[in-house]
C-alpha positions in Angstrom: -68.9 10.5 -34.6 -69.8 11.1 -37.9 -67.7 8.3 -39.7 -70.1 6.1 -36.6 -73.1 7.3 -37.7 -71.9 6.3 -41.7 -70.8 2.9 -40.5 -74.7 2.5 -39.0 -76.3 3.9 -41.8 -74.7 1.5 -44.0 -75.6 -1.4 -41.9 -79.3 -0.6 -41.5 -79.4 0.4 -45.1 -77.7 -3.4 -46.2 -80.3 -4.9 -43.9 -83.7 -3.2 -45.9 -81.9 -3.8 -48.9 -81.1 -7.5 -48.8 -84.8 -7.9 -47.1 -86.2 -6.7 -50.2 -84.1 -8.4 -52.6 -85.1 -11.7 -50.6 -88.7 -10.8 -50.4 -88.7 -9.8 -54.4 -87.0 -12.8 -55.2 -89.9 -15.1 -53.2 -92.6 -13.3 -55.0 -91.1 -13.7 -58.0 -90.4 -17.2 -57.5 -94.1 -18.3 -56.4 -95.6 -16.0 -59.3 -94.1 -16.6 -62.6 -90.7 -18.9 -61.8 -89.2 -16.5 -64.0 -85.3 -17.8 -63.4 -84.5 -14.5 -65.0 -86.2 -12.1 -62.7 -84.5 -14.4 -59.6 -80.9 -14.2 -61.3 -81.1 -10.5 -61.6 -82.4 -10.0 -57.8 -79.9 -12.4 -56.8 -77.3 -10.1 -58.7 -78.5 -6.9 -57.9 -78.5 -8.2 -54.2 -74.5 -9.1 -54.8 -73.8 -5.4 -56.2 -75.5 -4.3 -53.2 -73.5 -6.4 -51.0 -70.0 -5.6 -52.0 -71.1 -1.6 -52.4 -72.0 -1.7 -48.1 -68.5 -3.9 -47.9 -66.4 -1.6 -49.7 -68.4 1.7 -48.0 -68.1 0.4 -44.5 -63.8 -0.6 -45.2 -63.7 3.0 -46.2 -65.1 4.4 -43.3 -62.6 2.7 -41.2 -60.0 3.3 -43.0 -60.9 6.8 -43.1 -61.5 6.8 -39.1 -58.3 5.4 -38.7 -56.7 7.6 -41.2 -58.0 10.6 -38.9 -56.9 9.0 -35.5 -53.3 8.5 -37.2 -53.6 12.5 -37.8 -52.3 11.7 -41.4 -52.5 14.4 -43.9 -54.9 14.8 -46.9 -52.0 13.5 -49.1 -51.3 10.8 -47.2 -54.9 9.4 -46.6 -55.4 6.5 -48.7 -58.8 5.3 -50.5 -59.9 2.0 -51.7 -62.0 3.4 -54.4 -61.4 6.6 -55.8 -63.9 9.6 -56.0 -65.7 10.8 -59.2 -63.3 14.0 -58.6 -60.5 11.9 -58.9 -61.1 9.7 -61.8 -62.7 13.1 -64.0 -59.9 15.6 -63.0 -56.8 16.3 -65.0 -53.8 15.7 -64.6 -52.4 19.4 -64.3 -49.5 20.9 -66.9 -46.4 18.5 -67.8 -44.3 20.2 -65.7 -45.9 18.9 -63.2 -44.3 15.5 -63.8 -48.1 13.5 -63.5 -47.9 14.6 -59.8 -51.3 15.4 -57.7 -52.9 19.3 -58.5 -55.3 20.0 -56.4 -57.9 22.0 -58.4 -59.6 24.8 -56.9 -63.2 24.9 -58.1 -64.2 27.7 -56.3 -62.6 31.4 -56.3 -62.7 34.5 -58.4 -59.6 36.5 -60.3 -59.5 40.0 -59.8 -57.8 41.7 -63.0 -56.8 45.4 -62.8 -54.4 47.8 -64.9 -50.8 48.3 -63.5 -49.3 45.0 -63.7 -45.5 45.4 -62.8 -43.1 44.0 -66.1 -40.6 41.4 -64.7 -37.6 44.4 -64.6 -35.9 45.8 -61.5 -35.6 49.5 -60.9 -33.4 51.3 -58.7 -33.9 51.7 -55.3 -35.0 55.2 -54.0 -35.7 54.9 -50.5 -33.2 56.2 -48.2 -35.5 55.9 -44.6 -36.5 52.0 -43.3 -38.5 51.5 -40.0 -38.7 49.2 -37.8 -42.6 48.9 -36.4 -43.9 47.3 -32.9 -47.4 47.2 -35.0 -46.3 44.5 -37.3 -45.9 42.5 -34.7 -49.5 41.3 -32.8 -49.8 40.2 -29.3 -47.0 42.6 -28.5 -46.9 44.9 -25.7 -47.5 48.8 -27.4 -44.2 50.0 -25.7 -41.8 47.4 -26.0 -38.0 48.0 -24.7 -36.4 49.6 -27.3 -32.6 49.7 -26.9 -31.2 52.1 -29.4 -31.5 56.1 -29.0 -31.8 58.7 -31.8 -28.7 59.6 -33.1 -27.3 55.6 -33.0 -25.5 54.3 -35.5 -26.3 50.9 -36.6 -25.2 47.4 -38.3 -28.2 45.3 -40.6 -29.0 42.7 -37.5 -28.1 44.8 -34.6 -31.2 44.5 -31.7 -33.5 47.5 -32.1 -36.3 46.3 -29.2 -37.8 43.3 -27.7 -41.0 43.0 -26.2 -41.5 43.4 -22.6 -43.0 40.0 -22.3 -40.1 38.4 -23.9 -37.1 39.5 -24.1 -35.4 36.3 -25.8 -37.1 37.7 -29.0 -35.2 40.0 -30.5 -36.1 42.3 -33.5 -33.1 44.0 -35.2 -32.6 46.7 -38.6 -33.2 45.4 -41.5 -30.6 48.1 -42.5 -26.8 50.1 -41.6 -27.6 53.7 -40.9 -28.6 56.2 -38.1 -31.7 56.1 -35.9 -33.3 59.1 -36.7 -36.8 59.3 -35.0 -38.8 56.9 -32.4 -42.2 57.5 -33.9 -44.8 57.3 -31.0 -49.1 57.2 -31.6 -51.9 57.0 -29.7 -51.0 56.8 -25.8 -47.6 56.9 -26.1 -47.5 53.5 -28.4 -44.2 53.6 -30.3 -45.5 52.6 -34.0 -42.3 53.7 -35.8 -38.4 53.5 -35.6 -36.5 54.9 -38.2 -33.2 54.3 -39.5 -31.8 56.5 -42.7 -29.8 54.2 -44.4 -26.3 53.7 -45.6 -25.4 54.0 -49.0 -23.9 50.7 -49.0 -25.1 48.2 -46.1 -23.0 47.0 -43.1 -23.8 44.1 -41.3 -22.9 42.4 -38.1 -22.0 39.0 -38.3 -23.1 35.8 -36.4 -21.9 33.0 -35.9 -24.6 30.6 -37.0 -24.8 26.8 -35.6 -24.9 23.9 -37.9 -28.0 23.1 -39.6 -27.1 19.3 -39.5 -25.0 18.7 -36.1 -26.2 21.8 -34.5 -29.3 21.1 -31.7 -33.0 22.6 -32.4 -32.7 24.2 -29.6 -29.1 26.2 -30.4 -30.8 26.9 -33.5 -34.0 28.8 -32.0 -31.7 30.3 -29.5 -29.8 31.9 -32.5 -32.8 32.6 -35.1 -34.1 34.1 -31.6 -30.8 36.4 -31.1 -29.8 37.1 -34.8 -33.5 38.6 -35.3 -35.2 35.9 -37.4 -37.4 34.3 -35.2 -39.9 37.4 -35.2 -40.6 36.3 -39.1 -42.6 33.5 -38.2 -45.8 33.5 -38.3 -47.8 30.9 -35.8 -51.4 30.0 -36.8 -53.8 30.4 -35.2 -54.0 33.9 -34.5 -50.9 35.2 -36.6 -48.3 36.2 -33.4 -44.5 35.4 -33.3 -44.5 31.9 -31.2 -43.1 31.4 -28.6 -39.2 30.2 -28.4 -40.5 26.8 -26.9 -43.5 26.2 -29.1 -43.2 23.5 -32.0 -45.4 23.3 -34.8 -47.0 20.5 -36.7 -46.2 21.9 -39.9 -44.5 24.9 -41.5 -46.1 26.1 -44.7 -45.0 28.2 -47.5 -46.6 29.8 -50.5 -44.3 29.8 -53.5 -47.0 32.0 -55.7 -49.3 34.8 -54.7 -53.0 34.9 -56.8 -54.3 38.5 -55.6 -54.6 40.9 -57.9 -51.3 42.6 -59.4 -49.2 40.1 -56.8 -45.2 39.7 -58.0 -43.9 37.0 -59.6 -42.0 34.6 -57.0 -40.3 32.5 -59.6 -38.8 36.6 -60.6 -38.5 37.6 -57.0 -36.4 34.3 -56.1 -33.9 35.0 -58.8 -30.3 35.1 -57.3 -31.4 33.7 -54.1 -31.8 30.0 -54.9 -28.9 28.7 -52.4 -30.7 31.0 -49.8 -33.7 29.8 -50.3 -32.4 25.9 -49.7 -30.5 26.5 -46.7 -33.9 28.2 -44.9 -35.8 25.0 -46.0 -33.4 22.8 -44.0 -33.3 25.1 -41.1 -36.8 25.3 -40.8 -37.2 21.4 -41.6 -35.0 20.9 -37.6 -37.8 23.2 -36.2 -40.7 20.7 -36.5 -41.2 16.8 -36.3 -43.7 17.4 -38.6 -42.9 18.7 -42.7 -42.3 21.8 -44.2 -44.7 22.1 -47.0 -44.5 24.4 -50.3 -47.7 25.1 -52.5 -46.6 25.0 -55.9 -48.2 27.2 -58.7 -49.6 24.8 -61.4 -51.9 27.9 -63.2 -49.7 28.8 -65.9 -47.7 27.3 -69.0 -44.8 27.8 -67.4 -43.1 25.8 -64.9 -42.0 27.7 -61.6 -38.7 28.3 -60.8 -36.6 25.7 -60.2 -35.8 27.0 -56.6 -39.4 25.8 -56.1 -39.9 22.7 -58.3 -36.2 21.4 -57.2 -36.3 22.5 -53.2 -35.3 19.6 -51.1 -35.8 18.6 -47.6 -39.5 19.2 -48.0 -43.0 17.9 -49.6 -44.6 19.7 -52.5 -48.5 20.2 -53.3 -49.6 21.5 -56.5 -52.5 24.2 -57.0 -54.7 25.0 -59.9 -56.8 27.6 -59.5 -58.1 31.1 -59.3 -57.8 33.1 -56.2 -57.5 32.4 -53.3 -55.4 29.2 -54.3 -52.0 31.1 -53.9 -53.1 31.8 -49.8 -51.5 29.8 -47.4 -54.0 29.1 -45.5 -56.1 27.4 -48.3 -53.0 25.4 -49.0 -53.4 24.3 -45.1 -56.8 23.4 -45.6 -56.3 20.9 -48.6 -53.2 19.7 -47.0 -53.5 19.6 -43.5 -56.2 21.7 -41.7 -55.5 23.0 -38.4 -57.2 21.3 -35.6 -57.9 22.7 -31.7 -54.5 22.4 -30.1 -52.3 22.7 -33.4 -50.0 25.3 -34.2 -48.8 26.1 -37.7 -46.3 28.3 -38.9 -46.1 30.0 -42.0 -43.3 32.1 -44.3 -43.0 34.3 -47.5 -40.6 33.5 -49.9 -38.0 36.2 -49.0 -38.3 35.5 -45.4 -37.4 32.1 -45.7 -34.5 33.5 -47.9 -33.8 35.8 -45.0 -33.2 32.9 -42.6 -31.0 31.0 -45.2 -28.7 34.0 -45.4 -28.5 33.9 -42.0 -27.6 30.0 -41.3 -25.5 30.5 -44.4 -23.0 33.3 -44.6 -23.9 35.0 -40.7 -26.0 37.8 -41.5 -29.4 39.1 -41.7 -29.9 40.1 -44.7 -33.3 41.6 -45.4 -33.2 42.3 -48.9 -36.7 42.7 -50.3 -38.0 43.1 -54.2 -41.2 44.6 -54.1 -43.6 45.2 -57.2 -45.2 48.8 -57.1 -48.1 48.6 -58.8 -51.4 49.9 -60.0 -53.1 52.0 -62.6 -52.1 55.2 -60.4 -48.5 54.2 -61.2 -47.2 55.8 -63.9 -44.0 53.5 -64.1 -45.1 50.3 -62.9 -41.7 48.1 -61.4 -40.3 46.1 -59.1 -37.2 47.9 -57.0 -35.0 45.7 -55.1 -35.0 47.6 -51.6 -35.1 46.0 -47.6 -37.5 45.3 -45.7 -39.5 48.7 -43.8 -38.8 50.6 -46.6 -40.5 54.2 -47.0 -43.8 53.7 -49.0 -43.6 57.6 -50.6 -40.1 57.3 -51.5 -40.9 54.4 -53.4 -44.2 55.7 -54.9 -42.7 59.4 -56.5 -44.4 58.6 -59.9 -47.7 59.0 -58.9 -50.4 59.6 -61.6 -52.4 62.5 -61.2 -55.3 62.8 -59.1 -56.5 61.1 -55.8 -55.1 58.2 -54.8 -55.3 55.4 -52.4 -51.8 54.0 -51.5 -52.1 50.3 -50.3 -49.6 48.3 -48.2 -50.3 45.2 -50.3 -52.8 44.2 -52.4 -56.0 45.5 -52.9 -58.2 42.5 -51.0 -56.7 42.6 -47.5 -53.7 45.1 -48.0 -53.9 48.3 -45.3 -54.3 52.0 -46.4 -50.6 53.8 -45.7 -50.7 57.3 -44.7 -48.6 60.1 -45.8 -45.6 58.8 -44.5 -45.8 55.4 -44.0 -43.5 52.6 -44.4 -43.3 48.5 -45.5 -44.8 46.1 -43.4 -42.5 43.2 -42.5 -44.0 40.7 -44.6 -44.5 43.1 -47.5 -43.8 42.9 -51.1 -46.1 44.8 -52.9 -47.6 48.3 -53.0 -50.5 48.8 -54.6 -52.1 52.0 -56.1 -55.8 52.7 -57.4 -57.8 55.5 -57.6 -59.5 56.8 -54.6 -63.6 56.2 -54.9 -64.4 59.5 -53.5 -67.6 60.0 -55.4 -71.8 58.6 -56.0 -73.2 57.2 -58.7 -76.4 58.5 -60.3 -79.0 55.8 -59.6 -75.9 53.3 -59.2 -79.0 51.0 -57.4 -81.0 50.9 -60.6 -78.9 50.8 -63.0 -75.0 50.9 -62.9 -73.3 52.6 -66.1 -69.6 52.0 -65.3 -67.7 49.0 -65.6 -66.2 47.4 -62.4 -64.4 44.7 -61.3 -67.5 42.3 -60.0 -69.0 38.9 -59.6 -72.4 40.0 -60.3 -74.2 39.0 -63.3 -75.2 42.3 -63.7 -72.8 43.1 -65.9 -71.2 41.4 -68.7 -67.9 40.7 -67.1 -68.6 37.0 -67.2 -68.2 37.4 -71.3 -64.9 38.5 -71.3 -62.7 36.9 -68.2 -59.6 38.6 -69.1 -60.8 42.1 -69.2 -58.9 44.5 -67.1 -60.0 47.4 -64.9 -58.6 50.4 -63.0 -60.7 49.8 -60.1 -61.2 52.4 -57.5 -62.0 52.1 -53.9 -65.7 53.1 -54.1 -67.9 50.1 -52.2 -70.8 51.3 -54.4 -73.2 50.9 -51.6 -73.7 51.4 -47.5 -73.8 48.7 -45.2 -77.0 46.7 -45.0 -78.3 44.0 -43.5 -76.1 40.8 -42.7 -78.4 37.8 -44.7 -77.5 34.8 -46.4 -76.9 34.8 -49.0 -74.4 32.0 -50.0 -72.3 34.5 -51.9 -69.1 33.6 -49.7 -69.4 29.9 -50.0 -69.0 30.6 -53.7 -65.5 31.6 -53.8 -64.1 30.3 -50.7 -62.4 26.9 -52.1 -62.7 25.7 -48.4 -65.2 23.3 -46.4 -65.7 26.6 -44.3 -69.2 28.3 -44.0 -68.0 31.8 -43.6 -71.3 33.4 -42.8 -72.6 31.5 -40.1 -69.0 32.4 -39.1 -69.3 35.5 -38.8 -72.0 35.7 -37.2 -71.2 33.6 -34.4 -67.9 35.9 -33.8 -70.7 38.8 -33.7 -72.7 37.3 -31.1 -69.3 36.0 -28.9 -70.6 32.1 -29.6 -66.9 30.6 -28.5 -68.5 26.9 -29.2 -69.8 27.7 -32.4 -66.9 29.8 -33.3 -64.3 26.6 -32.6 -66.7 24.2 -35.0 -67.1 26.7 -37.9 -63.2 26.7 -38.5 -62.2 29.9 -37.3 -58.9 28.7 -36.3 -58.1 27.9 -40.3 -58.6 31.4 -41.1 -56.8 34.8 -41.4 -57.4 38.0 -42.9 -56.5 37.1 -46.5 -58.4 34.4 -46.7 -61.7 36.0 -46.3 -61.3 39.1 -48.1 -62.5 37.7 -51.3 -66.1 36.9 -49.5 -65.8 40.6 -48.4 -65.3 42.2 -51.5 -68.2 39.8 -53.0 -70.2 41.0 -49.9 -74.1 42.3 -50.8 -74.1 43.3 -47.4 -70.9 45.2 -47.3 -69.8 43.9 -44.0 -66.3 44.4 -42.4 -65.6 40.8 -42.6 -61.7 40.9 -42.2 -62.1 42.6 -39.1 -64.9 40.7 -37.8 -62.3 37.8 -37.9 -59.6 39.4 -36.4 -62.3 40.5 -33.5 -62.8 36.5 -33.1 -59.3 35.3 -33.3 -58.5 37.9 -30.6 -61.3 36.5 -28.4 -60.1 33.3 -28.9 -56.8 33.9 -28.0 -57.2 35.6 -25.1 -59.4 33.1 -23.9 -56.9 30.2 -24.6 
């Protein structure tokens, strides 16, 4: 409709202009005979001519661009934009390929960065949790019994609604506690693990002669399925759901995030063999965002990956989320489904179509300026938060699964999430400031011009958890549109989740969002409003309404 009402525009706007350029030229003609004046008319009249032409062939090539449902990649232009012809052509290592720059955003930089070394492992407990998992039913058919010994891979529950969906240990050991919550809700199951890992092996089909559907039924079996992650609405799909496209992240921007191009180290041929599998899962492309921020090129299981296309990003945070990298690429209509992986999950599922075992292997960077030995530790997936956190600074402390944005507060004994691969710990913000309204002495991490943070760009905070403020009221403001690098307008948003406007909710892009990618705006946010959780409140609406 709105490439109809361009196309209209353009012809009424032709029609006064070429009126006036004849009317002009008749005055000007009857008046003075100037042949000057009428040559200039006449050309200007021309310009104005080929300018509608060339406007109204772009907007049908656009329009048919969009029927095709082509990609932004892929959309061709006959002239190109201002953005285009201005914008650099991103590092060398690039290889002159197309980086999408990021104009809007805002990097976070705090004390604790993890050096690129790998420390021992000290966790010896791993769970496996129902709560990772959303849409799930809160007691779902569990399978093993304390006092079980088990293989990496062997079936620890499936959900009630499904039980083709398997979710198995990430590590050998003994089940040692079923860990239950609020209304009987089983939250944790915990396995102390082997010294050394056992694993049961599978018998994987082929990635090239196999069928798609012997390969779901054996990612579905051998526990990998549950690893996806289907946008909209962030659940495990369903076995007979097929996305348009499957998008991974090869770099995270969020304050203190690990290096990928480390992490991937020694997993290379893994990380292949999970791009192929996943390329026989969709008709559509598997898609990795490449990191084109720094002077040095990423690792060549990223830059060299096959079997897949890759989009460059320049940027500052949010540009390493996936779900911007959807947006630029190829935004998420009503009706699509996406699906989206971490680096080490896809490495997961390579393992598995590779050498016939689930091999959960995770690094993760603990970090933070409350950690007196920043490291990564090479450890599996569900591993036990404390263990890993023993060199604590002194004082309070807030322990975050995550990153500090939209990472979730661990209690006292907690344990990885499935997609994690960072812990993160600050300094708990337990405490007022004198006249913090009127004028705040402490340096913070901030967008506000308030303080002088805008001279220096690289200076580096401990941060705390203190929101220096209550919540007030919910104006606009215009604050999120500032550093959310999509064509999104996340207040009006939120609003309509808050007032249950399913119509308005579906046309302001709420199905191209998740958590992450509005917890910038909310830490930005004068009016200290629980945005990441007034999205999830919208998506679950949504769902349960589809």
């Amino acid at each position: 409709m709105q490439s109809f009402r361009r196309i209209a525009s353009s012809f009424f706007t032709l029609f006064l202009l070429t009126f006036s350029t004849s009317q002009l030229s008749a005055q000007a003609a009857e008046t003075s005979g100037n042949v000057y004046v009428i040559a200039m008319l006449v050309i200007v009249g021309a310009l104005i001519l080929v300018s509608a032409i060339l406007m109204l062939s772009e907007n049908f090539i656009q329009l048919e661009a969009t029927k095709a449902d082509m990609d932004a990649d892929q959309k061709k232009s006959l002239v190109p934009s201002i953005n285009q012809l201005w914008q650099s052509s991103g590092p060398a290592y690039t290889g002159g390929d197309h980086v999408v720059q990021l104009k809007k955003g805002h990097d976070i930089f705090l004390n604790g960065e993890a050096p690129l070394s790998v420390s021992a492992n000290t966790s010896k407990r791993y769970a496996v949790k129902p709560t990772d998992y959303r849409g799930m039913a809160p007691i779902p058919k569990v399978v093993v019994a304390v006092g079980d010994e088990i293989k990496a891979g062997d079936v620890i529950f499936h959900d009630k609604k499904d039980d083709k969906v398997k979710f198995v240990a990430p590590i050998s050991g003994e089940v040692v506690e079923v860990r239950r919550g609020d209304k009987r809700a089983i939250t944790d199951i915990i396995i102390l693990g082997d010294s050394e890992v056992k694993y049961k092996q599978f018998d994987p089909p082929s990635i090239k002669e196999g069928s798609r559907e012997a390969i779901v039924d054996f990612l579905c079996e051998a526990g990998a399925w549950s690893m996806i992650n289907e946008r909209p609405f962030d659940v495990v799909p369903s076995p007979d759901s097929e996305p348009k496209n499957i998008f991974i992240s090869t770099f995270d921007s969020a304050p203190l995030a690990p290096d990928m191009s480390f992490i991937i180290q020694g997993k290379e041929e893994a990380f292949q063999k999970g791009i192929d599998t996943l390329a026989r899962l969709t008709s559509g492309d598997v898609h990795l965002g490449l990191d084109a921020r720094g002077g040095e090129a990423p690792s060549a299981a990223f830059t060299g990956a096959s079997n897949c296309k890759k989009h460059w990003f320049s940027g500052k945070h949010p540009s390493g989320n996936v779900g911007v990298q959807i947006h630029h690429v190829a935004p998420i209509n009503v009706g699509d489904k996406v699906w989206t992986l971490t680096v080490q999950q896809v490495a997961t599922i390579g393992d598995l179509m590779f050498k016939g075992i689930y091999n959960a292997e995770r690094t993760v960077a603990v970090a933070g300026a409350q950690i007196s030995n920043p490291t990564y530790v090479k450890t599996h997936a569900g591993a036990s938060i404390n263990e890993l956190t023993e060199s604590m600074n002194e004082g309070k402390s807030r322990v975050i699964d995550g990153d500090v944005l939209s990472g979730s507060t661990v209690g006292e004994d907690s344990f990885l999430g499935i997609k994690s691969d960072q812990i993160t710990a600050i300094k708990e913000g337990d405490y007022y400031e004198m006249f913090g309204w009127l004028l705040p002495l402490s340096p913070r991490p901030t967008i506000s011009k308030t303080f002088p943070n805008f001279l220096f760009p690289n200076l580096k905070f401990d941060g705390d958890t203190n929101t220096h403020g209550e919540k007030r009221a919910f104006v606009v403001s215009g604050q999120y549109e500032k550093v959310l690098p999509m064509k999104i307008y996340p207040q009006h948003l939120m609003k309509a989740i808050m007032t249950g406007d399913f119509e308005q909710m579906e046309g302001l892009g709420i199905y191209e969002l998740s958590e992450e990618d509005i917890a910038l705006c909310e830490f930005t946010c004068t009016s200290k409003m629980p945005l990441q959780s007034i999205l999830r409140d919208g998506l679950d609406m949504m769902r349960e309404d589809a």
